[in-house]
C-alpha positions as semicolon CSV with decimal commas, in nm:
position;residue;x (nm);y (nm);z (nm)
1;X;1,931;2,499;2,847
2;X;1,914;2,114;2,995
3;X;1,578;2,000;2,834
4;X;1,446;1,753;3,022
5;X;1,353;1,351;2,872
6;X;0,982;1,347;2,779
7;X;0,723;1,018;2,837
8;X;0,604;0,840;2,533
9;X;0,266;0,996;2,544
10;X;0,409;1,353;2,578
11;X;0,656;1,316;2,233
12;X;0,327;1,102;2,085
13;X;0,124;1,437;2,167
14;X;0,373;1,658;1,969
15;X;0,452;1,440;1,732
16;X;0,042;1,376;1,662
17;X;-0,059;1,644;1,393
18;X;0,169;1,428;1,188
19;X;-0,131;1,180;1,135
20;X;-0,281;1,455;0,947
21;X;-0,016;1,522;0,740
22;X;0,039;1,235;0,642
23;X;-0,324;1,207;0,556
24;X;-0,273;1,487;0,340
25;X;0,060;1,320;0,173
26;X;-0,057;0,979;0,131
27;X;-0,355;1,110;-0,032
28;X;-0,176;1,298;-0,287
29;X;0,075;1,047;-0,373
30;X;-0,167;0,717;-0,361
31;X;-0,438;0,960;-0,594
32;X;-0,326;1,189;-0,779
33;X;-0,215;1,045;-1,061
34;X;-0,556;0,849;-1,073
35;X;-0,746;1,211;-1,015
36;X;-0,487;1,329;-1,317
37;X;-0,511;1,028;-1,514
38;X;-0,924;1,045;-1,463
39;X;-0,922;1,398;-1,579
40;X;-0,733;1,314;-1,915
41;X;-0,384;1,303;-1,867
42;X;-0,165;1,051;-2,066
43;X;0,088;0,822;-1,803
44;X;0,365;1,053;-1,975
45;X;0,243;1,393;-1,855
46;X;0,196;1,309;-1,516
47;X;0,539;1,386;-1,367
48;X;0,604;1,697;-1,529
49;X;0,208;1,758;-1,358
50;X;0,363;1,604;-1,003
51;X;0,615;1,931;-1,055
52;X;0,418;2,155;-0,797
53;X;0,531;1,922;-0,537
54;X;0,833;1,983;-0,496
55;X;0,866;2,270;-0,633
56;X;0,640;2,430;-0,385
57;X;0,848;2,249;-0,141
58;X;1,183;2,398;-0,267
59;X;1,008;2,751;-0,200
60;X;0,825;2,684;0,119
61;X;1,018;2,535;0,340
62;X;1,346;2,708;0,383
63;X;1,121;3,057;0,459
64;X;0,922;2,905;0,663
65;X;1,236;2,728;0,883
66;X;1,364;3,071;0,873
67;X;1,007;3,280;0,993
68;X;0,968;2,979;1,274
69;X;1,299;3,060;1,424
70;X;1,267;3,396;1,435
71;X;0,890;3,396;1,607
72;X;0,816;3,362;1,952
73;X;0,444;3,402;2,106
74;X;0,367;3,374;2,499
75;X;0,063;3,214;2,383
76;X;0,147;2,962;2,113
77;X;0,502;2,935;2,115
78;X;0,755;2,938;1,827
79;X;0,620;2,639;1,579
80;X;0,257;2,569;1,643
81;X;0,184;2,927;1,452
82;X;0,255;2,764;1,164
83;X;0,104;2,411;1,228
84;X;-0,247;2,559;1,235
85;X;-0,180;2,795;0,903
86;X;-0,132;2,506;0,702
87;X;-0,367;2,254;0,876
88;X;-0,669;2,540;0,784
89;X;-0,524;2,541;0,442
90;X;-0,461;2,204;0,352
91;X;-0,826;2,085;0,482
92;X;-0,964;2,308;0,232
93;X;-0,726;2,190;-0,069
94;X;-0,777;1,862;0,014
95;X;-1,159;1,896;-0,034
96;X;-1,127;2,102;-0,345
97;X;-0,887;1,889;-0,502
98;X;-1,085;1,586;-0,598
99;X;-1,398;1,813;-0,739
100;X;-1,162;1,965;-0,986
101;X;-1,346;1,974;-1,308
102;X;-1,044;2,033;-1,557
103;X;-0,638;1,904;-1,538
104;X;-0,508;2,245;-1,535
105;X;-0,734;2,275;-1,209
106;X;-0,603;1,999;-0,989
107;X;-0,273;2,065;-1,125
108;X;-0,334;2,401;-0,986
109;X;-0,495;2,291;-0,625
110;X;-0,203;2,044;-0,626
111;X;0,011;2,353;-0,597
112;X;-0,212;2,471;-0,351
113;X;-0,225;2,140;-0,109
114;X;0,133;2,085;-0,109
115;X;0,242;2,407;-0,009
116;X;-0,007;2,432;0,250
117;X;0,084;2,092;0,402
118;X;0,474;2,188;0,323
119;X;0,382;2,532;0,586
120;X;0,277;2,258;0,811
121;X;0,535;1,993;0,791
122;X;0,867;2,157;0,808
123;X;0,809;2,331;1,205
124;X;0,735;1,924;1,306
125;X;1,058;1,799;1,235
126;X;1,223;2,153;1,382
127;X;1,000;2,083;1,719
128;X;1,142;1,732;1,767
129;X;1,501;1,891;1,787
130;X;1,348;2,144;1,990
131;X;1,201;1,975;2,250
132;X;1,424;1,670;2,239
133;X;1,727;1,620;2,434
134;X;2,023;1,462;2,214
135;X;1,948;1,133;2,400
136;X;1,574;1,121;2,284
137;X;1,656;1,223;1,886
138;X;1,622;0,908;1,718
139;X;1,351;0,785;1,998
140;X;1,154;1,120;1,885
141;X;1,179;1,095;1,501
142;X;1,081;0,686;1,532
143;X;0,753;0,822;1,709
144;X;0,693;1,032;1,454
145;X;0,771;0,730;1,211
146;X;0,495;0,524;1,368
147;X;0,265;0,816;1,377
148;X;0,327;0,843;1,002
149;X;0,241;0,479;0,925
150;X;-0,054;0,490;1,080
151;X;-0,165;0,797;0,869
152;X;-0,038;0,654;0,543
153;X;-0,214;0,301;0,610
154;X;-0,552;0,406;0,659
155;X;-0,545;0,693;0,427
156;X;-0,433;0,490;0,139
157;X;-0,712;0,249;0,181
158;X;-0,987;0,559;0,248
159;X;-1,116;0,512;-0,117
160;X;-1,185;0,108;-0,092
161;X;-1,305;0,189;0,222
162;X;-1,575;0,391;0,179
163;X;-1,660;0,195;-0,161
164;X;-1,734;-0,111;0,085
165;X;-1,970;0,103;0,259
166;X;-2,128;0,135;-0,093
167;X;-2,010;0,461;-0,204
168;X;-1,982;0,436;-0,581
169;X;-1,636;0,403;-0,749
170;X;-1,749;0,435;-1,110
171;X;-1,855;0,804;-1,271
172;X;-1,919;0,920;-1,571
173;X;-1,581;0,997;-1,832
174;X;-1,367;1,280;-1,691
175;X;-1,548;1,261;-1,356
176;X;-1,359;1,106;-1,013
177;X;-1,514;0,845;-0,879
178;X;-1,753;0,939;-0,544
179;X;-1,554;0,726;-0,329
180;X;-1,224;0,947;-0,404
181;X;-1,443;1,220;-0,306
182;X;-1,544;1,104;0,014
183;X;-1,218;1,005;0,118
184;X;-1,002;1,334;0,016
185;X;-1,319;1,505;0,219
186;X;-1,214;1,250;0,566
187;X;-0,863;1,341;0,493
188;X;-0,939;1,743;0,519
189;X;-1,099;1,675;0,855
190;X;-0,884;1,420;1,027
191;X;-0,595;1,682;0,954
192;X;-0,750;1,951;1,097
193;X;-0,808;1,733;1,401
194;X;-0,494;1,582;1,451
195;X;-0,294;1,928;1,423
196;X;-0,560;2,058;1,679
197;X;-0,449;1,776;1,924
198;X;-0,090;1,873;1,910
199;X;-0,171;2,319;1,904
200;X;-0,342;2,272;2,229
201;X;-0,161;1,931;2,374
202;X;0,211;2,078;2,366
203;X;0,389;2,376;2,493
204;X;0,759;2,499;2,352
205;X;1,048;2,643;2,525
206;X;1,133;2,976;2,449
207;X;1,448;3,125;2,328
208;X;1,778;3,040;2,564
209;X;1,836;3,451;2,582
210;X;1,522;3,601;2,449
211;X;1,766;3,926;2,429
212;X;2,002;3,812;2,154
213;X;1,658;3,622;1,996
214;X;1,533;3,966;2,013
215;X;1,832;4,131;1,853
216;X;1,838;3,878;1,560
217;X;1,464;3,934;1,530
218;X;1,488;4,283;1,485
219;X;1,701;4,248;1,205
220;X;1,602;4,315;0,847
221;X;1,608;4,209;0,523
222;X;1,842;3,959;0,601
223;X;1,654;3,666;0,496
224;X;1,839;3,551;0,136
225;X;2,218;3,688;0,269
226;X;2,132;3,449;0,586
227;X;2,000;3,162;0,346
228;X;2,298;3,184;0,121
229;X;2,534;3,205;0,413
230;X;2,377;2,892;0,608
231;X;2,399;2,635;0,256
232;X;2,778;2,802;0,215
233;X;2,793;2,680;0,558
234;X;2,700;2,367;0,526
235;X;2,800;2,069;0,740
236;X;2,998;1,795;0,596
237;X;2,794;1,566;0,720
238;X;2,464;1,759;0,603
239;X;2,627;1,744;0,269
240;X;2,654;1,372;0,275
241;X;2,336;1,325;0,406
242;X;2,215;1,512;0,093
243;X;2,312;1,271;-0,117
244;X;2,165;0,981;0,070
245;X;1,841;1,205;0,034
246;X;1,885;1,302;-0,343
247;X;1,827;0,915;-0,431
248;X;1,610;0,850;-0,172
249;X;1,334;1,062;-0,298
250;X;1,411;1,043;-0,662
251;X;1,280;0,661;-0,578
252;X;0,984;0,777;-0,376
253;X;0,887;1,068;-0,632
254;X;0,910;0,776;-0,948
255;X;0,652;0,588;-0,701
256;X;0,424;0,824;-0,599
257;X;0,436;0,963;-0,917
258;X;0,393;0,650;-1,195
259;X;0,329;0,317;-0,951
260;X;-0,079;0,442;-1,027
261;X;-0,030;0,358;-1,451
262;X;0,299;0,119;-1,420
263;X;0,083;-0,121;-1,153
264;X;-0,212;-0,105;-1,312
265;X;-0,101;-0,189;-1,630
266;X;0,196;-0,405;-1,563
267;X;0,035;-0,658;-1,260
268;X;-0,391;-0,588;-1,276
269;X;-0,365;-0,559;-1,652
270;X;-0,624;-0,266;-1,630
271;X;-0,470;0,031;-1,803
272;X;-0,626;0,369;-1,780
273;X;-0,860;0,391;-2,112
274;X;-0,785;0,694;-2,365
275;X;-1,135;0,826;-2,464
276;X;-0,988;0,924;-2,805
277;X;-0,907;0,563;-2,873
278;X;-1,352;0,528;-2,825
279;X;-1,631;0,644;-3,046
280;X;-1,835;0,757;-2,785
281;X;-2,146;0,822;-3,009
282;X;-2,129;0,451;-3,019
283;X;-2,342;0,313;-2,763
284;X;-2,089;-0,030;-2,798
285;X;-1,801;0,129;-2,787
286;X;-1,853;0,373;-2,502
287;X;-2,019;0,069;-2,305
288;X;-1,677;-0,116;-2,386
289;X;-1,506;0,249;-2,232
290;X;-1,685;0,247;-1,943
291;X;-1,626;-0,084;-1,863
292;X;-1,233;-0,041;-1,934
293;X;-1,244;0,310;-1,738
294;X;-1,434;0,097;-1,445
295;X;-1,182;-0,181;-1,421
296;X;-0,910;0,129;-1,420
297;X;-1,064;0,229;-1,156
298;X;-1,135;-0,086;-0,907
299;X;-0,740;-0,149;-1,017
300;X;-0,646;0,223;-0,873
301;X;-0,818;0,107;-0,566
302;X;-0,610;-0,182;-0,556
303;X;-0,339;-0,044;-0,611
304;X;-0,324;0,211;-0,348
305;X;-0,475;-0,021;-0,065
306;X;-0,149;-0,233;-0,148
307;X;0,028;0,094;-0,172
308;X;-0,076;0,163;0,211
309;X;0,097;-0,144;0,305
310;X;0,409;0,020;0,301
311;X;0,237;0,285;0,568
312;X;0,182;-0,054;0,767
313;X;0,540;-0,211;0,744
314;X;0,648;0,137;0,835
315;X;0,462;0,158;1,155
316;X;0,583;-0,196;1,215
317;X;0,920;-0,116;1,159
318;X;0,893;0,215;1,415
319;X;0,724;0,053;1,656
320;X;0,999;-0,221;1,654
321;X;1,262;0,099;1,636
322;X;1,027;0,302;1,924
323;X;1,075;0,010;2,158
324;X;1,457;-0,040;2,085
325;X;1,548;0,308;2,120
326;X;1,340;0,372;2,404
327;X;1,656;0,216;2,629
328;X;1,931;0,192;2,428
329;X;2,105;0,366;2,126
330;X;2,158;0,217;1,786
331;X;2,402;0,277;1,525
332;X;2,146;0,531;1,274
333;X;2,392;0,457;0,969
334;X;2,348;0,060;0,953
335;X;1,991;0,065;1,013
336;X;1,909;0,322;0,730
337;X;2,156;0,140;0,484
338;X;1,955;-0,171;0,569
339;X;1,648;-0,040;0,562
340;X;1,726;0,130;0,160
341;X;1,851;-0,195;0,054
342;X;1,499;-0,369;0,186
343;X;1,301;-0,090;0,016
344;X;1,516;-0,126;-0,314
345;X;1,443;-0,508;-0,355
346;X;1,058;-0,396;-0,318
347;X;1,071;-0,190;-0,621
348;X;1,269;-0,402;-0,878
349;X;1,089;-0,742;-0,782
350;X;0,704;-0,561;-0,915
351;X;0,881;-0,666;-1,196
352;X;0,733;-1,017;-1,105
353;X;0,457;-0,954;-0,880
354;X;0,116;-1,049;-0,942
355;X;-0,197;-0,872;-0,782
356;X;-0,128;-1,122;-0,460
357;X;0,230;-1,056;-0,428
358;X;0,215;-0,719;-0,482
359;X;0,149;-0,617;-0,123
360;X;0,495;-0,805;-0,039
361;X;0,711;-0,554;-0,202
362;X;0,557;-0,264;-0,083
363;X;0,630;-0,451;0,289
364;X;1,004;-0,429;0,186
365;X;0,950;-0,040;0,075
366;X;0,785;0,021;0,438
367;X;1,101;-0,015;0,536
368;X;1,274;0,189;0,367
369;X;1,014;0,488;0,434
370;X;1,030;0,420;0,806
371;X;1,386;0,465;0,792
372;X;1,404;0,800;0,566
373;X;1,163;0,964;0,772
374;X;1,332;0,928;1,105
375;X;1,740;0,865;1,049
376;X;1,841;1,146;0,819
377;X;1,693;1,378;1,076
378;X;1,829;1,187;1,370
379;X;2,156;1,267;1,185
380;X;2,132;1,580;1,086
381;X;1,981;1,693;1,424
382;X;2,311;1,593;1,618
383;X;2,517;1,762;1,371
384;X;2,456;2,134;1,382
385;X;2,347;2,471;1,523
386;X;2,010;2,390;1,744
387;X;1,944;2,777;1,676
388;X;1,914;2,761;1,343
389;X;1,734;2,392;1,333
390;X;1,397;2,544;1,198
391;X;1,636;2,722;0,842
392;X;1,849;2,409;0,862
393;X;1,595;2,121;0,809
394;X;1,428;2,392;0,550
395;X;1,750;2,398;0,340
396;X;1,807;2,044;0,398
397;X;1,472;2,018;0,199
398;X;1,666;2,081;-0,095
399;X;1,796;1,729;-0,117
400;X;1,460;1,613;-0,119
401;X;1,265;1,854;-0,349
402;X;1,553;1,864;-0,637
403;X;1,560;1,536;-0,736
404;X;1,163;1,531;-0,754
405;X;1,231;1,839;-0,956
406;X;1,450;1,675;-1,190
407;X;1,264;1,367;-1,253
408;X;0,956;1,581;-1,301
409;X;1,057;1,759;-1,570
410;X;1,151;1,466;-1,767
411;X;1,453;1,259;-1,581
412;X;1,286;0,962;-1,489
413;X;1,100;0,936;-1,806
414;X;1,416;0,960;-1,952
415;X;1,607;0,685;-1,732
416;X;1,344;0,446;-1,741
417;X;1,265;0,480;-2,115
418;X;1,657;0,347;-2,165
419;X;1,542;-0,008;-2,023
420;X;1,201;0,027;-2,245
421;X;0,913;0,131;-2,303
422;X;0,710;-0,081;-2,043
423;X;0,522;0,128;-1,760
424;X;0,731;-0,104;-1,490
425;X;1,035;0,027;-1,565
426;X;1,016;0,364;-1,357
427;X;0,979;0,089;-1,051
428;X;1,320;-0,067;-1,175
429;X;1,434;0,281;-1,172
430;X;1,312;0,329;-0,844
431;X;1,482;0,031;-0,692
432;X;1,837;0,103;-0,852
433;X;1,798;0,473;-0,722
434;X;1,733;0,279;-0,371
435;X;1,999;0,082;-0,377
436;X;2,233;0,370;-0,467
437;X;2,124;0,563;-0,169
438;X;2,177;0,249;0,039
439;X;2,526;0,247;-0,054
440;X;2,606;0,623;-0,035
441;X;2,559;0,595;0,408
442;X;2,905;0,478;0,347
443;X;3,031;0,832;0,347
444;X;2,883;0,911;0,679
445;X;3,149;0,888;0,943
446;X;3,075;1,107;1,198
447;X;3,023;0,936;1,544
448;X;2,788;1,167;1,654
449;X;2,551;1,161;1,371
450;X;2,595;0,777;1,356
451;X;2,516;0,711;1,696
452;X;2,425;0,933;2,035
453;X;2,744;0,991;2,234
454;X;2,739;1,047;2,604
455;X;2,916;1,328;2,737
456;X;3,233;1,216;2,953
């Protein structure tokens, strides 16, 4: 089927209900560790608590790549089904989550929020490749780039935000902060929203032969034998792509997952308090607790408004990309190997940021973000079976949810404790992994994947 080239307003309409999502995302990784921390946790619990993530996402995804190709409706098409699942189900995680009144219960409603927003997320990227000619790829995934900065700007600064409107940012020990509250609550509706805008802005074309879609449909119980058969499968290039990904995220997952008590320890000098360390029958001491706990707290604010910088140098850096690729190609391999290398420096020079600076290298990790979210899939898109995109960018999930998986459960405590045991030195971590994945877009040499060829 020729698809035809879409406007910018008609791939921003599609590509919209990311705003939500990324809501949802930059939520979770700018506060949960805070909402975790709040709640009790020690700095060297929280990623093995991060694990539901992507574990969830290791799960999720591939099945529902695989349901998404194999579901067609008259009405709402093949991927918007599965938009509106999640959107109900991550609005109402995302306003549960910050009320929790143990650990073990926004651990729990973590699992909960990323595997809704993972039933969500997944059918996006598929409906770019769907949709998209292979001209329009990397001008479709650099949309949804800019869309994504936008989402992880503002959310990241919800919480200082509504604390300038006077909601409070202090509560009581064990208690988040109203302001959290308030902004997880804006979160749950603006993702609702956005996903809403897309649902009823964008149509979908249907199956090429809705026969043989029918035939495959009808099929059963061929889900894990068709899984199995499509990573055996793999393309080379997917494969190399993989690795790109594996250190790409292992960076991001150290951030999200430890920049809350490295930052605030190692550049605001506000560490999260330990209540056992306090008498709190003493009226002295638990006055010198809450004033510790409140200075942890205006730091957490800090440190995720600087944290939604990178959002900003993201959309920056897409909106540069949106207007380049709007009329003319660009070779996908140099500007992601750039892009890491940027991102990389960001991470291992916190090392000597103060509380000014600090918004600087999360500027250079923009970069890097803009980049991973658009030119793996740009890549990956042009290399195989548009049938099976929906299972394909659900397997290729894997490279991003198994590193996370591995530093969860104790690698990059592990890694960074070699150089120390300083909070900072996950963000070292971070920036070597960064580097490394910069590097590794060496191994890509296929022309297509590197750059849109026209057909002779």
């Amino acid at each position: 089927m020729e698809k035809r080239k879409l406007s910018f307003w008609q791939i921003w309409n599609m590509s919209f209900g990311f705003l939500g999502i990324q809501f949802g995302f930059a939520l979770q990784g700018g506060f949960m560790s805070r909402i975790f921390q709040t709640l009790g946790a020690g700095k060297e619990d929280i990623p093995l608590l991060w694990i539901a993530a992507p574990l969830t996402g290791l799960l999720v995804q591939p099945i529902i790549g695989y349901m998404s190709d194999r579901t067609w409706s008259v009405k709402w098409g093949r991927r918007r089904p599965y938009f509106l699942i999640g959107a109900i189900l991550s609005s109402i995680a995302l306003f549960l989550v910050p009320n929790s009144p143990a650990l073990w219960v926004a651990a729990g409603f973590l699992w909960i929020l990323d595997a809704s927003i993972n039933i969500s997320m997944e059918p996006f990227r598929a409906l770019v490749a769907d949709k998209l000619p292979q001209s329009q790829r990397s001008y479709g995934f650099v949309v949804q780039t800019l869309i994504i900065g936008i989402g992880t700007w503002v959310a990241s600064n919800l919480p200082w935000m509504v604390s300038q409107f006077g909601v409070s940012n202090s509560a009581e020990s064990g208690v988040v902060p109203m302001s959290v509250k308030v902004a997880f609550a804006i979160g749950a509706f603006v993702f609702l929203a956005s996903i809403l805008f897309t649902v009823f802005t964008t149509d979908e074309y249907p199956p090429e032969d809705m026969e043989e879609f029918e035939r495959e449909k009808a099929k059963k119980n061929n889900f894990i034998p068709d899984i199995l058969n499509n990573i055996g499968n793999m393309p080379s290039t997917m494969k190399k792509l993989g690795i790109i990904q594996f250190f790409s995220w292992f960076a991001f997952f150290t951030m999200w997952s430890l920049a809350n008590p490295a930052l605030t320890e190692h550049v605001y000098r506000s560490p999260a308090p330990i209540e056992t360390d306090y008498n709190m029958s003493d009226l002295s001491e638990k006055g010198a607790y809450d004033i510790a706990n409140t200075k942890f707290q205006e730091s957490s604010n800090s440190v995720g408004s600087a944290m939604g910088v990178y959002g900003l140098s993201s959309m920056a850096f897409a909106l540069l990309l949106t207007l380049y690729t709007s009329k003319r190609n660009i070779n996908r391999k140099y500007v992601h190997m750039v892009s890491l290398l940027l991102g990389g420096s960001g991470f291992l020079l916190m090392n000597y940021a103060s509380p000014e600076s600090l918004k600087y290298c999360f500027v250079l990790i923009g970069f890097a973000w803009g980049s991973i979210l658009s030119m793996p899939y740009a890549m990956l898109s042009s290399a195989v079976d548009p049938k099976k995109m929906g299972v394909i960018m659900g397997i290729f999930n894997m490279f991003i949810v198994i590193p996370q998986i591995i530093a969860a459960l104790g690698g990059v405590n592990f890694v960074s404790g070699l150089l120390g045991e300083e909070a900072i030195n996950a963000m070292t971590i971070a920036g070597i992994s960064l580097v490394i994945a910069g590097l590794c877009n060496f191994l890509i040499t296929d022309k297509n994947a590197i750059r849109y060829q026209e057909e002779i």
